[in-house]
C-alpha positions in Angstrom: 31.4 -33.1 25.0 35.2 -34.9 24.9 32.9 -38.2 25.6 30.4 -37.7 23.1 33.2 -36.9 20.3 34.9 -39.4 21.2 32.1 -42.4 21.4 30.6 -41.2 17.7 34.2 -41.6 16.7 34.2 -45.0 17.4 30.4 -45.6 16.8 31.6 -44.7 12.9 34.9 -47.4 13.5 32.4 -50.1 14.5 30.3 -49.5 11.3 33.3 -49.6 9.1 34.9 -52.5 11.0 31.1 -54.6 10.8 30.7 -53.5 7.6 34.0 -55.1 6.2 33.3 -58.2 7.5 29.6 -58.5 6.9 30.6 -57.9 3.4 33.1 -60.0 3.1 30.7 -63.0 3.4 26.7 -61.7 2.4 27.5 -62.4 -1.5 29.4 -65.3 -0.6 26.6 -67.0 1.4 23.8 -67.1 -1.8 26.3 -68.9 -4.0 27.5 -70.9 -0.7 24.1 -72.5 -0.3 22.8 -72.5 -3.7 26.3 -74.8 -4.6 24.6 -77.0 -1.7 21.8 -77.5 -3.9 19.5 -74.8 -2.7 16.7 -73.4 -4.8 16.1 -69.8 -5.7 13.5 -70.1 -3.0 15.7 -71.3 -0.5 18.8 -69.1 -1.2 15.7 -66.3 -0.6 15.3 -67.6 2.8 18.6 -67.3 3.9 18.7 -63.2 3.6 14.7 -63.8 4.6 15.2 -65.5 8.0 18.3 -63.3 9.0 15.8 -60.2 8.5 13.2 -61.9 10.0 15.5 -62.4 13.3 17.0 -58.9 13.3 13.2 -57.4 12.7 12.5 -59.3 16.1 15.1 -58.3 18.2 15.5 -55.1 16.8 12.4 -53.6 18.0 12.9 -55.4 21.4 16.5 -54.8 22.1 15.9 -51.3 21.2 12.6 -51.1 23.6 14.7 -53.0 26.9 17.5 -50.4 26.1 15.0 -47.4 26.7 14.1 -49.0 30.2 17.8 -50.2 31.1 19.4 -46.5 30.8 22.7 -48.4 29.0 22.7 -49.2 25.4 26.7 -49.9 24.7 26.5 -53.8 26.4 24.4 -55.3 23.2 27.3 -54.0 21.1 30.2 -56.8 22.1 28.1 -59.4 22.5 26.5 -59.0 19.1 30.0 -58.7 17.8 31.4 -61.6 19.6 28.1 -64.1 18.6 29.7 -62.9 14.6 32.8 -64.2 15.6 31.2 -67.3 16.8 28.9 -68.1 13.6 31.5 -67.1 11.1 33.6 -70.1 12.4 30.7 -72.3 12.2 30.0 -71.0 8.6 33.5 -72.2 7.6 32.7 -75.8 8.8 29.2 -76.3 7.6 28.3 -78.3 4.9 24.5 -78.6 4.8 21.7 -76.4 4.0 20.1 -76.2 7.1 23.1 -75.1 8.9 23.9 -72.2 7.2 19.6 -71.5 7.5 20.3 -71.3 11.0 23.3 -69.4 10.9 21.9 -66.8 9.1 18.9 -66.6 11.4 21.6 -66.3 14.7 23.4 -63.9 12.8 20.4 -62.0 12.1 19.0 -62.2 15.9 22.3 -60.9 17.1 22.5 -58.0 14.4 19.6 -56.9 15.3 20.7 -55.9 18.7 23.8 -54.3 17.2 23.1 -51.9 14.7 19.9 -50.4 16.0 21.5 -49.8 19.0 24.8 -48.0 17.8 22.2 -45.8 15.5 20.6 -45.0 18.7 24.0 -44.0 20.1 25.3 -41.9 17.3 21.9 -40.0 17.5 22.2 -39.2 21.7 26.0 -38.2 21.5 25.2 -35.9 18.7 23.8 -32.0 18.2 20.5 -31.5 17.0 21.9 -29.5 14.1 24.2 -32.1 12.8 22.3 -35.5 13.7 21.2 -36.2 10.1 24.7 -35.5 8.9 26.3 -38.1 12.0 24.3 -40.5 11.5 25.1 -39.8 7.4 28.8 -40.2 8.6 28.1 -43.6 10.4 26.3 -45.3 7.6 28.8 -43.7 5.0 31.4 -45.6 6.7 29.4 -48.5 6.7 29.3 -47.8 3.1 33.2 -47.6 3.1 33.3 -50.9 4.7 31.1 -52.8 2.4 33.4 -51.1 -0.8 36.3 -52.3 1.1 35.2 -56.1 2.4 34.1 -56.4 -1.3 37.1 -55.1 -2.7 39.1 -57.7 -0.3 36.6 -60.5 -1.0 37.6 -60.7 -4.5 41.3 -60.4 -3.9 40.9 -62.6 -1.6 39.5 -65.5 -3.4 42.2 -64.8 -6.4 44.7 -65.6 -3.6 44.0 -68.3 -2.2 42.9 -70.0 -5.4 46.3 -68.7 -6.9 48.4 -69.2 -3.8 46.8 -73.0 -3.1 45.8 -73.8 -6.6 42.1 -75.0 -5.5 39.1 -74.2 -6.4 36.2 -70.9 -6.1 34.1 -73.2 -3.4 37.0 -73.9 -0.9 38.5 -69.9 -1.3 35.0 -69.2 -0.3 34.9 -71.5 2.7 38.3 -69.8 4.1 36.4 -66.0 3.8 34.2 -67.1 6.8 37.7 -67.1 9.0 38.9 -63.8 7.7 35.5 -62.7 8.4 35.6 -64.1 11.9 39.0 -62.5 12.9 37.5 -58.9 11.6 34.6 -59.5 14.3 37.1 -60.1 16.9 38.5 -56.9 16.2 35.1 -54.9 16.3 34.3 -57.2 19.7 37.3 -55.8 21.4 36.8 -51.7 19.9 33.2 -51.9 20.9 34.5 -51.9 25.0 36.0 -48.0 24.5 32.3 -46.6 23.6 30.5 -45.1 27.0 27.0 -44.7 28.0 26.5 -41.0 27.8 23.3 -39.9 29.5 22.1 -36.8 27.3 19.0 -34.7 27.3 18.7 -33.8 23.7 17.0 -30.2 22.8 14.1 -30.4 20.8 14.7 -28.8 17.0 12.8 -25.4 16.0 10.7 -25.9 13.1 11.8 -23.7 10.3 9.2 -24.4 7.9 6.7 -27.2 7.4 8.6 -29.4 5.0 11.5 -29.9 7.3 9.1 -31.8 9.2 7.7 -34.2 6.9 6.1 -36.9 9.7 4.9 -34.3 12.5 1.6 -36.0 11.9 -0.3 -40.1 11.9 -0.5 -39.9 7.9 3.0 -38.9 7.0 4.8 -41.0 10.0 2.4 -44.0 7.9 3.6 -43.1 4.7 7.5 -43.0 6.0 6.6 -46.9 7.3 5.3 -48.2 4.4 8.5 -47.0 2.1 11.1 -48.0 4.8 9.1 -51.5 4.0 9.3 -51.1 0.2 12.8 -50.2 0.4 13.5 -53.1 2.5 12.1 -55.5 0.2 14.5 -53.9 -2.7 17.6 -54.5 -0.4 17.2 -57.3 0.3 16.6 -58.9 -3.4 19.8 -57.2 -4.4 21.2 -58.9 -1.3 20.3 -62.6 -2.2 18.6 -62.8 -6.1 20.0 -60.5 -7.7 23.5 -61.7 -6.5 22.3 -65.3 -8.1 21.1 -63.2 -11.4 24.5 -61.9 -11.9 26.2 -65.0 -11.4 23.6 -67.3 -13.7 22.3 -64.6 -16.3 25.6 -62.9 -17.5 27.7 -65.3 -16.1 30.1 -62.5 -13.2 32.2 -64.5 -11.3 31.9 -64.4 -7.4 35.2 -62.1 -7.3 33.6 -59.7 -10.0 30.4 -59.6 -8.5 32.1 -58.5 -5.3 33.8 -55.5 -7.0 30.4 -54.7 -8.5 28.9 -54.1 -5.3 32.2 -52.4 -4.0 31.1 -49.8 -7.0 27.7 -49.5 -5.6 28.5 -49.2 -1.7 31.5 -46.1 -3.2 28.4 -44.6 -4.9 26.1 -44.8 -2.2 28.7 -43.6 0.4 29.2 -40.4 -1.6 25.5 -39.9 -2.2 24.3 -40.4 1.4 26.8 -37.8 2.2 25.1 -35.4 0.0 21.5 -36.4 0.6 21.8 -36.1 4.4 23.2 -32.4 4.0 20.6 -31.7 2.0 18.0 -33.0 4.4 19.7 -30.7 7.2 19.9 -27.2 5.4 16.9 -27.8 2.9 14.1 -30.0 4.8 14.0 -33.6 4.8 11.1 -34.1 2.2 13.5 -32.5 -0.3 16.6 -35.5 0.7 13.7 -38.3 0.4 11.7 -37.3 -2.7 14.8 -37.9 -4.9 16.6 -40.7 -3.2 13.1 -42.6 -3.4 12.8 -41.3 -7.0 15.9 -42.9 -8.0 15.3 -46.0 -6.3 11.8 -46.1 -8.2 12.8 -45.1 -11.1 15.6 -47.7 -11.6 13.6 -50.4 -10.3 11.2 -49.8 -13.0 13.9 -50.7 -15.4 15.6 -54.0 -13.8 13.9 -56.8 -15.9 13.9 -54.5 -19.2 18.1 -54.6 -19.0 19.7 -57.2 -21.5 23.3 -55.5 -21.4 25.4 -56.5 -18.3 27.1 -53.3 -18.4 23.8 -51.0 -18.4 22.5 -53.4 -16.1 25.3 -52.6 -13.5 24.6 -49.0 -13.8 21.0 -49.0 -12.9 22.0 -51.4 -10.2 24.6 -48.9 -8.5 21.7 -46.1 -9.5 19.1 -48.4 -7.2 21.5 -49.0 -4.5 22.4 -45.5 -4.0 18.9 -44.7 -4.1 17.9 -47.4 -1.5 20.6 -46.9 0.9 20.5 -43.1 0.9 17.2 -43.2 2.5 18.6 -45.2 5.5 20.3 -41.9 7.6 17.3 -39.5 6.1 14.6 -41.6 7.6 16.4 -42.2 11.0 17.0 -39.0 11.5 13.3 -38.1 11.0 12.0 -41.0 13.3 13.9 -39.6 15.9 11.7 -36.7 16.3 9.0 -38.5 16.8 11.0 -40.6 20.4 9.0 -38.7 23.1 11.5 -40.3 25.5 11.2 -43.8 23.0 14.2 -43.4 21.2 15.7 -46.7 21.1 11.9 -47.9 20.7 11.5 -45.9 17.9 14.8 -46.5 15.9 14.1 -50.0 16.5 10.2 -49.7 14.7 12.2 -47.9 11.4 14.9 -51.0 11.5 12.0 -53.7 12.5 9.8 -52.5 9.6 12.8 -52.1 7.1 13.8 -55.5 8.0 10.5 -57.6 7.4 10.7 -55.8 4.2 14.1 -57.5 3.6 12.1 -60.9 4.6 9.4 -60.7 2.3 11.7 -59.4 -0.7 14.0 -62.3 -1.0 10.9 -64.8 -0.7 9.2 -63.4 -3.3 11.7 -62.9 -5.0 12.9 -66.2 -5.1 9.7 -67.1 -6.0 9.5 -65.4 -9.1 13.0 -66.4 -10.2 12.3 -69.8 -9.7 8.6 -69.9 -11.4 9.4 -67.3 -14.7 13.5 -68.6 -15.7 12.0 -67.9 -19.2 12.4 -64.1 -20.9 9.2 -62.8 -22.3 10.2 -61.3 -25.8 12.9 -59.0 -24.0 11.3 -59.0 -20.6 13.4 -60.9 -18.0 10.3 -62.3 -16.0 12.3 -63.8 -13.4 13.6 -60.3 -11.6 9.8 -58.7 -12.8 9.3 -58.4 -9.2 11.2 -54.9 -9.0 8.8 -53.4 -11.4 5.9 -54.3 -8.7 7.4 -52.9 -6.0 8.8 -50.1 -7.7 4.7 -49.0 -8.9 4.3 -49.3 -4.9 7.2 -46.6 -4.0 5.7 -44.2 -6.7 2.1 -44.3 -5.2 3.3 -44.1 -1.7 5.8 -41.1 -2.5 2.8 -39.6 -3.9 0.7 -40.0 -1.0 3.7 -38.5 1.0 3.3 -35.5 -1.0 0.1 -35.0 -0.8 0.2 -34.9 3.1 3.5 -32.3 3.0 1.5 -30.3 0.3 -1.4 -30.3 2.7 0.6 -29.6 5.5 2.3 -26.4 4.0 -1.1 -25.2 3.0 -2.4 -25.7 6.5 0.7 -23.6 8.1 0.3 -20.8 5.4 -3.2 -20.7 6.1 -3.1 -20.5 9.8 -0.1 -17.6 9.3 -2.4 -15.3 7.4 -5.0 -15.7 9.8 -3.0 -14.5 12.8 
């Protein structure tokens, strides 16, 4: 029990320590390239490939871990190849290069995170795994608010402090960046491989369980994709729209995401102890509501301030959904749980592939408003129309679910 305490303790550091330092450089990279002369396509392709790699070894590294019996050695390595490519960041100076080093970085990350979700889920209590796993990627959260919050302080100093400009303080991130890694790389060697037999969950009614059967574990899939593909816009296009449509400085658009990860931290919180007292259906119809609803409005938005708003609204939305539907796969392991952690993060991840592509697509091919329609970010509307109709078909199958349970009671 000491061990398990003790290793979710630290599961929650690593989050907050990667989550600082991931932060620190993902809004600097679009801008990065996109000063190199890459097109909205391109800059797309950056967050695209890294997905691409961690959807790949995600579902693999999670798999091998199942077979191996130890899960904790993919953990420093990952964190080590970060320190590694953070350096290189800092000394590249063509497109391609920072292409690639996004795809490493992506390869690598993929064999991280997975694999500490995993973790936080074995050394927890059934009771309380929606809400530890809430707690991991709330600090995560708290990592992002903080590496944002130091990115922007960060480039004020060193443009203050050696009077140059935005593009070299940016160059100098990728070391600070680099030396946070190090720091995860050595606290990753105090976590332990704890072999635990977890007990299964009584059911307590028949929303708690909102995937027990083919159609609803479907319908979880396809929105994990959906809300991949809205993460990973925000993470690459939507960090260009800011910069080129209302003109936010790198340093302010850090802050606004600071505001968004603060929000989402808070909301996950609440969303995951919903989903633990009140049935998991419940947490994800309004965390997917929010994050449809909002992306409805994206292109409509013409004020940077209401614009911010219903961007922190769809990123507390999105990234409430992450703990709710881990927590929920993992009923479903059957002895796979590494294999099925790794499916959830595999299929949110190709979602964050095919989101900045498109994406880019769009904002390259429609720069021109429509009347007061901003076509170039009209691809949130489309996928939003997509979350609606597959929350509905999740409904439908909870709905018929319930009526099949009440049905069968009042026969016996």
């Amino acid at each position: 029990m000491e061990n398990t305490r003790k290793n979710i303790i630290t599961l929650i550091s690593l989050s907050f320590t990667g989550a600082v330092a991931i932060s620190l450089i993902r809004p600097v990279i679009p801008i990065f390239a996109r000063r190199m002369g890459a097109t909205g396509f391109e800059v797309g392709g950056l967050i695209s490939g890294f997905m691409l790699a961690r959807a790949i070894t995600a579902y693999f590294c999670g798999k091998f871990s199942d077979k191996l019996g130890r899960r904790k050695i993919f953990i420093p390595v990952g964190f080590f190849a970060y320190f590694i490519t953070c350096i290189l960041f800092f000394l590249s100076r063509q497109y391609i290069y920072v292409l690639l080093l996004s795809i490493i970085q992506g390869a690598f990350s993929g064999g991280i995170w997975p694999i500490a979700q995993v973790m936080t889920i074995e050394n927890s209590q059934p009771s309380f795994k929606t809400r530890a796993l809430s707690f991991y990627f709330a600090s995560g959260n708290a990592g992002m608010g903080v590496g944002n919050a130091l990115l922007g302080v960060t480039i004020v100093f060193i443009m203050f402090l050696f009077k140059t400009d935005e593009d070299y303080a940016m160059r100098l991130v990728f070391l600070l960046s680099a030396m946070i890694y190090i720091i995860g790389f050595f606290l990753s060697f105090t976590v332990k491989d704890v072999k635990r037999t977890r007990e299964k969950e009584p059911v307590s009614s028949s929303e708690s369980k909102v995937i027990d059967n083919k159609k609803g574990l479907i319908g979880l899939i396809v929105l994990g994709f959906l809300i991949g593909v809205i993460m990973g816009i925000v993470r690459s296009i939507v960090v260009l729209y800011l910069n080129e449509r209302f003109f936010i400085s790198t340093k302010n658009i850090a802050f606004i995401l600071m505001a968004m990860n603060i929000s989402a931290l808070v909301s996950m919180l609440f969303f995951s102890y919903m989903s633990d007292k009140k049935g998991i259906f419940k947490g994800l119809f309004i965390v997917i509501l929010l994050t449809g609803i909002s992306s409805l409005l994206m292109p409509f938005i013409n004020s940077t301030f209401m614009f911010i708003v219903v961007l922190v609204v769809l990123g507390t939305g999105s990234r409430s959904f992450t703990p709710i539907s881990r927590s929920t796969v993992s009923e479903l392991s059957g002895g796979h749980l590494g294999q099925n952690i790794g499916l959830i993060n595999t299929v949110s991840s190709l979602g964050a592939v095919v989101g900045p592509l498109a994406g880019g697509l769009f904002y390259d091919h429609f720069q021109k408003p429509f009347l007061f329609v901003n076509l170039n970010i009209s691809i949130f509307p489309l996928v939003g129309i997509l979350i609606f109709i597959s929350l509905f078909l999740l409904w439908r199958v909870s709905m018929s679910k319930k009526a099949t349970v009440i049905s069968g009671e009042q026969a016996g």
